[in-house]
Backbone as JSON Lines, residues from 0, in Angstrom:
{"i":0,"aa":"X","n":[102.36,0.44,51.01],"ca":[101.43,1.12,50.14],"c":[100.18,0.28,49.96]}
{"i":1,"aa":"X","n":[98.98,0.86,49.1],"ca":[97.84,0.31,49.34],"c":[98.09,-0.1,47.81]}
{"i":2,"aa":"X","n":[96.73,-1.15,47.35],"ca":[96.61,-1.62,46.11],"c":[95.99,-0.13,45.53]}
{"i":3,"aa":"X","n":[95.25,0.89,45.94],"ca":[95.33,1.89,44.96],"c":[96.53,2.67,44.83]}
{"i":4,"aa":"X","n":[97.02,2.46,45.71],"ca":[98.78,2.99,45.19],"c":[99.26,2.31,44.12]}
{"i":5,"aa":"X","n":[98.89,1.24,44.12],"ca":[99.72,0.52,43.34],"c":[99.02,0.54,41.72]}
{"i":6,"aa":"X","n":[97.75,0.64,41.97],"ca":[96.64,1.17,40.81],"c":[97.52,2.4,40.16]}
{"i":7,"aa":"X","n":[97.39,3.8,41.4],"ca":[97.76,4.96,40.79],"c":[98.93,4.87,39.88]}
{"i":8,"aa":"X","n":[100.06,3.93,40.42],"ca":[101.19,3.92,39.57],"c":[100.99,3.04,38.53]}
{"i":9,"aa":"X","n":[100.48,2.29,38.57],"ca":[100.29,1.77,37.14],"c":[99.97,2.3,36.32]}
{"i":10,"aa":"X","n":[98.6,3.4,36.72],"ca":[98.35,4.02,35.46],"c":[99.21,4.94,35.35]}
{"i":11,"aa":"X","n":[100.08,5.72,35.56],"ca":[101.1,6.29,35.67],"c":[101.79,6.08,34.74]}
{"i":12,"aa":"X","n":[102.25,4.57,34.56],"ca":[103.42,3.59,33.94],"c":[102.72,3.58,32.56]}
{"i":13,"aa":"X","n":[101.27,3.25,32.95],"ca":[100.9,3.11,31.01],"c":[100.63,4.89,30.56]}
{"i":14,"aa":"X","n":[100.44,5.47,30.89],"ca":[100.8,6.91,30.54],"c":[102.37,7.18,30.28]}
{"i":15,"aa":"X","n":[103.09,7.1,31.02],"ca":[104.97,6.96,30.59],"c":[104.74,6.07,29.07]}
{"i":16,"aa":"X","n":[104.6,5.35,29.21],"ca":[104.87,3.97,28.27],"c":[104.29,4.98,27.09]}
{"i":17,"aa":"X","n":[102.49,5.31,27.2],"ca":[102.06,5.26,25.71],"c":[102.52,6.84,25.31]}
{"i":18,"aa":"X","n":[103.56,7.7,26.18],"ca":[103.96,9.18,25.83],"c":[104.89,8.63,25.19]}
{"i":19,"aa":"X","n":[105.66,7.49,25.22],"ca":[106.93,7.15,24.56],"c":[108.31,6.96,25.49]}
{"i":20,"aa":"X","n":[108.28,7.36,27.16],"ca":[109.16,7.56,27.87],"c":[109.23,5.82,28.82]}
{"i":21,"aa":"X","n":[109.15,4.76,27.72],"ca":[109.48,3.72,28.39],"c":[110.61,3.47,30.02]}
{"i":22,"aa":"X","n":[111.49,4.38,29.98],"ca":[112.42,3.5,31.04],"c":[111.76,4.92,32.32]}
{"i":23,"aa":"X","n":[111.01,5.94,31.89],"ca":[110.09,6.38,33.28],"c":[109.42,5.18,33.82]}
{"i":24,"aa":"X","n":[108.22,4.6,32.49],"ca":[107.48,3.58,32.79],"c":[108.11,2.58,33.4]}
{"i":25,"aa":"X","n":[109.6,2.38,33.47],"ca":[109.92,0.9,33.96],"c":[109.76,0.95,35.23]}
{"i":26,"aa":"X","n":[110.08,2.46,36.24],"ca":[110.31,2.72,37.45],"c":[108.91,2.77,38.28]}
{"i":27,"aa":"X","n":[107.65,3.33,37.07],"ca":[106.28,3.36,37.88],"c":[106.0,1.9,38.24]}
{"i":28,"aa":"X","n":[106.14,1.13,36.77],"ca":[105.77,-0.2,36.81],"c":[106.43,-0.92,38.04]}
{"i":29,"aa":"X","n":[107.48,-0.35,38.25],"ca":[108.2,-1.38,39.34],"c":[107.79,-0.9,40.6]}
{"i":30,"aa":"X","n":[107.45,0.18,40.68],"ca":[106.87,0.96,42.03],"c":[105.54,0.15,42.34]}
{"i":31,"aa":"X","n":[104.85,0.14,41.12],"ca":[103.71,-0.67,41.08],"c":[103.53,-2.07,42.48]}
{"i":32,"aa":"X","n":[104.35,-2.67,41.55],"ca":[105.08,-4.04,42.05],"c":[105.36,-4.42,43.52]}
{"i":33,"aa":"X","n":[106.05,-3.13,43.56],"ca":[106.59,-3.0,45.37],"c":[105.27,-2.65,46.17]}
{"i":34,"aa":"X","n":[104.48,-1.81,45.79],"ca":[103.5,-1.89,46.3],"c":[102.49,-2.49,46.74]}
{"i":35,"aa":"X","n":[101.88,-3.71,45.22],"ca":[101.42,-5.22,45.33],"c":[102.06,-5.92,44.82]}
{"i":36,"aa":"X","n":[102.79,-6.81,45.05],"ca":[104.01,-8.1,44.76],"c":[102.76,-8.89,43.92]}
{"i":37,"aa":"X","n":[101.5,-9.2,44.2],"ca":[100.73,-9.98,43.05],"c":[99.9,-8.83,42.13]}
{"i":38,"aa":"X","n":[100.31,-8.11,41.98],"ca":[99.74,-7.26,40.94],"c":[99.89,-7.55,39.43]}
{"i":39,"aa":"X","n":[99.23,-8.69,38.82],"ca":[99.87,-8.89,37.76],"c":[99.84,-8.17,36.5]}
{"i":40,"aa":"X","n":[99.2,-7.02,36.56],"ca":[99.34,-6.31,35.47],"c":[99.98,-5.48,35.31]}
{"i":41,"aa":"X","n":[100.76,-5.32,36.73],"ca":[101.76,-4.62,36.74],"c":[103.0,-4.76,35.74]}
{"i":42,"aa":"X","n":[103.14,-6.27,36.29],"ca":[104.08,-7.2,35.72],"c":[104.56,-7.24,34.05]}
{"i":43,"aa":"X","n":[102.68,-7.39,33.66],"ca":[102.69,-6.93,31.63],"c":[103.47,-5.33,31.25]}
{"i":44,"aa":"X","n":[102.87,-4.66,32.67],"ca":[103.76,-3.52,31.79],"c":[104.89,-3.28,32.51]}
{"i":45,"aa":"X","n":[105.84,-4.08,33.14],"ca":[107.07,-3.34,33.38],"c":[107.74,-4.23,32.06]}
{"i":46,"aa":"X","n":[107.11,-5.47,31.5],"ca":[107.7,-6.36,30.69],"c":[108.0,-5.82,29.72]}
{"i":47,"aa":"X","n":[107.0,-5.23,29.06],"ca":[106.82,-4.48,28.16],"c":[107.49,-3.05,28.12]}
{"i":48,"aa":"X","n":[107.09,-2.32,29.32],"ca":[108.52,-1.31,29.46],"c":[109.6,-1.67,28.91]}
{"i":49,"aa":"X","n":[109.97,-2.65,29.55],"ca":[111.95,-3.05,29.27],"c":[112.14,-3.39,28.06]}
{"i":50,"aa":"X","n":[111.29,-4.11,27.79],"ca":[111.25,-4.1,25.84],"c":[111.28,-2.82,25.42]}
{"i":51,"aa":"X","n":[110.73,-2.1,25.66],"ca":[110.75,-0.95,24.86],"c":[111.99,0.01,25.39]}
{"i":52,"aa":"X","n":[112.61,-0.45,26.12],"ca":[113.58,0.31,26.55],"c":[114.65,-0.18,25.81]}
{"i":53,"aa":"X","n":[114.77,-1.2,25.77],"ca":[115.77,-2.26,24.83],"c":[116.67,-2.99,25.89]}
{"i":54,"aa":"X","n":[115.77,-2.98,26.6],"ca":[116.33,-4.11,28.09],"c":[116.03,-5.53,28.1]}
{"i":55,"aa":"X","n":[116.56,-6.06,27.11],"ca":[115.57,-7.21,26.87],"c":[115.74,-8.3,27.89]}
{"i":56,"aa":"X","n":[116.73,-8.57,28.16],"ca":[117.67,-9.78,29.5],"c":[116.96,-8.96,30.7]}
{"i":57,"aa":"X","n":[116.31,-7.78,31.07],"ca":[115.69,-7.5,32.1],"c":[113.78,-7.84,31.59]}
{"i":58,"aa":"X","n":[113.52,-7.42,30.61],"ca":[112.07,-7.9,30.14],"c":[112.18,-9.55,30.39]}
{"i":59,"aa":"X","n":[113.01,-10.29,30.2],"ca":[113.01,-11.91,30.1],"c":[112.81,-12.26,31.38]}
{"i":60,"aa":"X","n":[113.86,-12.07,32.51],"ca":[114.08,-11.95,33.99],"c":[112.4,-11.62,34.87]}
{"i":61,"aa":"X","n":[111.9,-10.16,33.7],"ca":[110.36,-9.97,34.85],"c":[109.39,-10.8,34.36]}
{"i":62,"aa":"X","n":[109.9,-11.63,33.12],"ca":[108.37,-12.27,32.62],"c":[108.44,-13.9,33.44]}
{"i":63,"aa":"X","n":[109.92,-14.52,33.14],"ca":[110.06,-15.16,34.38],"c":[109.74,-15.37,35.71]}
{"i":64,"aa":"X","n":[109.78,-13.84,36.14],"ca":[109.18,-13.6,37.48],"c":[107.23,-13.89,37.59]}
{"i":65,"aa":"X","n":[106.88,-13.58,36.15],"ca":[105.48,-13.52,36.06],"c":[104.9,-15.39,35.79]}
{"i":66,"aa":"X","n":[105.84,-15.61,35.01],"ca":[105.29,-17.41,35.15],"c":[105.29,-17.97,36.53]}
{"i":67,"aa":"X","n":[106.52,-17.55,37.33],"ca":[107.02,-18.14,38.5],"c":[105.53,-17.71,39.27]}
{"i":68,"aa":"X","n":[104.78,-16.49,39.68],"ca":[104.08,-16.5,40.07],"c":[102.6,-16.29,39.69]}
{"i":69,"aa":"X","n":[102.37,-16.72,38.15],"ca":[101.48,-17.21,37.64],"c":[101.64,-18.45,36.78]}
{"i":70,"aa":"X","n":[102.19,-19.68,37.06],"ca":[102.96,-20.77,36.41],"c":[101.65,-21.56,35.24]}
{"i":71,"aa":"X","n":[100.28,-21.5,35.45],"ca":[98.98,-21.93,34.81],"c":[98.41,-20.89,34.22]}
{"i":72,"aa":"X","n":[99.01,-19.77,33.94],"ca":[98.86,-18.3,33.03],"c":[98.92,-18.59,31.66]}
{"i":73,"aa":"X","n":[98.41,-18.98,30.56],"ca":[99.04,-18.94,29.19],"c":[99.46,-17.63,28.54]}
{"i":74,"aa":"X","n":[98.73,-16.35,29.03],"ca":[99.24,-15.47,28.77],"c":[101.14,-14.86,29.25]}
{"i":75,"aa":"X","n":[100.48,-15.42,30.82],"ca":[102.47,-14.91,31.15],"c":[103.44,-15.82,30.09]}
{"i":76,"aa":"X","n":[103.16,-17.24,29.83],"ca":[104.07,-17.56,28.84],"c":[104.14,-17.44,27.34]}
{"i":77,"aa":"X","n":[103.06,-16.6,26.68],"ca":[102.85,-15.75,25.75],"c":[104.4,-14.62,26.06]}
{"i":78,"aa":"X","n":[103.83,-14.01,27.24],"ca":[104.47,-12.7,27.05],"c":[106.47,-12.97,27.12]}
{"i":79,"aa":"X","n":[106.61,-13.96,27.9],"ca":[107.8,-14.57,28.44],"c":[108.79,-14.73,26.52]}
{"i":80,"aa":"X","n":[107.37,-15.98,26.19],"ca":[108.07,-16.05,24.53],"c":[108.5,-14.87,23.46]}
{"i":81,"aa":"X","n":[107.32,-13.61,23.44],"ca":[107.78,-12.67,22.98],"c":[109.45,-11.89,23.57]}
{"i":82,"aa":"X","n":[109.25,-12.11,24.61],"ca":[110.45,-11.23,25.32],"c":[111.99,-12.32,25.02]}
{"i":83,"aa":"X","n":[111.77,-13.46,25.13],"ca":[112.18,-14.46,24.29],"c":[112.97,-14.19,23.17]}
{"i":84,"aa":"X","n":[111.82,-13.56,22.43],"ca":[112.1,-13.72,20.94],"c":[113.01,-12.71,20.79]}
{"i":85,"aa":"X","n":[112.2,-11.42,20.95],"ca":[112.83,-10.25,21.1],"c":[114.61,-10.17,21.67]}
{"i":86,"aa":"X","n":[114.85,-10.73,23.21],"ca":[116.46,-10.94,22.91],"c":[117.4,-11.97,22.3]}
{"i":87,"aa":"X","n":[116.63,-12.7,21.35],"ca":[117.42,-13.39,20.43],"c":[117.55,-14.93,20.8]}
{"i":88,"aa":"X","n":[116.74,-15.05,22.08],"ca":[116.21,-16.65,22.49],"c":[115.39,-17.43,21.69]}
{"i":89,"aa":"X","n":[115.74,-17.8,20.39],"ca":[114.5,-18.52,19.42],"c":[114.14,-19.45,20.47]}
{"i":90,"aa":"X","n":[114.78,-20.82,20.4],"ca":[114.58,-22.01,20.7],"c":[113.54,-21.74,21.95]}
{"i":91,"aa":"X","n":[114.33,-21.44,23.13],"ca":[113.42,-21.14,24.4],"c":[111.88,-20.03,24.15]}
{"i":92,"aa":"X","n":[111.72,-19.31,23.21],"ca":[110.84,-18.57,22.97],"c":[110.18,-19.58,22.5]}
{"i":93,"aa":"X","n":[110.23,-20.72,21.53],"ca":[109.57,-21.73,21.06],"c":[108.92,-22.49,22.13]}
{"i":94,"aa":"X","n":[109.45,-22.81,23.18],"ca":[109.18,-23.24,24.25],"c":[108.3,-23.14,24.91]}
{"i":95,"aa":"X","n":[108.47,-21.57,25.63],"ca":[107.49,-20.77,25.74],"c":[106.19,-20.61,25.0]}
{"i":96,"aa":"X","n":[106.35,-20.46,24.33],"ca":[104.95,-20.14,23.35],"c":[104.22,-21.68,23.46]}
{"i":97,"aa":"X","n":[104.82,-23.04,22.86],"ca":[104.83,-24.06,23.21],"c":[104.06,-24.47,24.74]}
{"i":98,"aa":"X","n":[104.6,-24.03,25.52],"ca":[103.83,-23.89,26.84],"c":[102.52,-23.26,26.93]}
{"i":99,"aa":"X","n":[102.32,-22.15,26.52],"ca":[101.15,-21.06,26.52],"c":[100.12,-21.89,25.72]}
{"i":100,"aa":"X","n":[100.53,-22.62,24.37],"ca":[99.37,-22.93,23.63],"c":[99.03,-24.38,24.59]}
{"i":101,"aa":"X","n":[99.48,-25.33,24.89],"ca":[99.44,-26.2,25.46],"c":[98.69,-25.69,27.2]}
{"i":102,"aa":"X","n":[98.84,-24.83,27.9],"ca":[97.8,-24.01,28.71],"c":[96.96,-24.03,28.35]}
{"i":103,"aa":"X","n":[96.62,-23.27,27.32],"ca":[95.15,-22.31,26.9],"c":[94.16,-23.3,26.23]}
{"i":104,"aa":"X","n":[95.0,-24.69,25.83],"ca":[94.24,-25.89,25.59],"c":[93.58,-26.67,26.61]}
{"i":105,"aa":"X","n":[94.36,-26.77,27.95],"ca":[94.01,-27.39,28.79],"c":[92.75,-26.28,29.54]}
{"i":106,"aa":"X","n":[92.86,-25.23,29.58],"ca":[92.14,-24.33,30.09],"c":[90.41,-24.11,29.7]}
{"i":107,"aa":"X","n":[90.46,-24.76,27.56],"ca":[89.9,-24.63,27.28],"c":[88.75,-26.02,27.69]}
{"i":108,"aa":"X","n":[89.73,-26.68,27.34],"ca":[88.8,-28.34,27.72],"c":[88.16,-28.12,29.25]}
{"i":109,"aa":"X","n":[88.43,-27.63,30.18],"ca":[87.93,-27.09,31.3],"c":[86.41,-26.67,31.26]}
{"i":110,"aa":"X","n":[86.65,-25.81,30.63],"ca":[85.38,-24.79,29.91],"c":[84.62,-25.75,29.24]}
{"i":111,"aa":"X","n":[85.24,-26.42,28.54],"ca":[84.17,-27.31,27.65],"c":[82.72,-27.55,28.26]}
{"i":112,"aa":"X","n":[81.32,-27.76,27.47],"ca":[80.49,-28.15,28.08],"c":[80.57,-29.82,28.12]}
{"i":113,"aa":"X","n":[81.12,-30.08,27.02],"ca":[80.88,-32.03,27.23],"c":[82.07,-32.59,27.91]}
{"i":114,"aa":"X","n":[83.14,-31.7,28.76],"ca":[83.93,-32.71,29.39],"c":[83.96,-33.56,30.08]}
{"i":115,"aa":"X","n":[84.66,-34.15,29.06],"ca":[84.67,-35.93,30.06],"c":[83.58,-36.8,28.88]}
{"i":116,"aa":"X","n":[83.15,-36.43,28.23],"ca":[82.66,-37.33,26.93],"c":[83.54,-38.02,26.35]}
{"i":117,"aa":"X","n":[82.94,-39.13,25.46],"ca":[83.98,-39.59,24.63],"c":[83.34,-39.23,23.64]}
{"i":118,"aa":"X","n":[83.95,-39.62,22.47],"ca":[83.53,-39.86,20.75],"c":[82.62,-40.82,20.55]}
């Protein structure tokens, strides 16, 4: 399939999702996926699908899948911690999140205009 295939089903998936028919959405989202394997927004909403399906050990498993192939993402380990939280993983959701803020710090100093200054 082409990346607008993989477009079409996505939007597909967030149409399932925001009608309320999460575990349709899990199947577009994953169609998505098969179509572009780096599609990462695919990824947010099949995560989010399975949450809402009450799949949570499958939401944990795809957000996993989303660090693994976005590992310098602070958002994928945002989303990883929620899904985390959600099946009853405190500690490791701590982690996670832990990770994401510790990203989005390093990401930011990047950006900085005076990096590499001192005090």
């Amino acid at each position: 399939m082409s990346t607008s295939a993989a477009e079409n089903l996505m939007q597909l998936g967030i149409g399932q999702l925001g009608g309320g028919f999460p575990a349709a959405a899990v199947e577009s989202f994953r169609a998505a996926i098969a179509a572009d394997s780096a599609y990462i927004e695919a990824y947010h909403g099949l995560i989010r699908a399975l949450r809402e399906a009450g799949r949570q050990e499958q939401s944990i498993a795809a957000a996993l899948a989303l660090t693994a192939l976005t590992p310098n993402d602070p958002q994928a380990h945002t989303v990883l911690s929620i899904s985390l939280r959600h099946g009853g993983h405190l500690p490791e959701a701590e982690a996670a999140a832990t990770r994401a803020r510790i990203l989005e710090w390093k990401l930011q100093l990047q950006r900085s205009p005076e990096k590499g200054s001192r005090l």
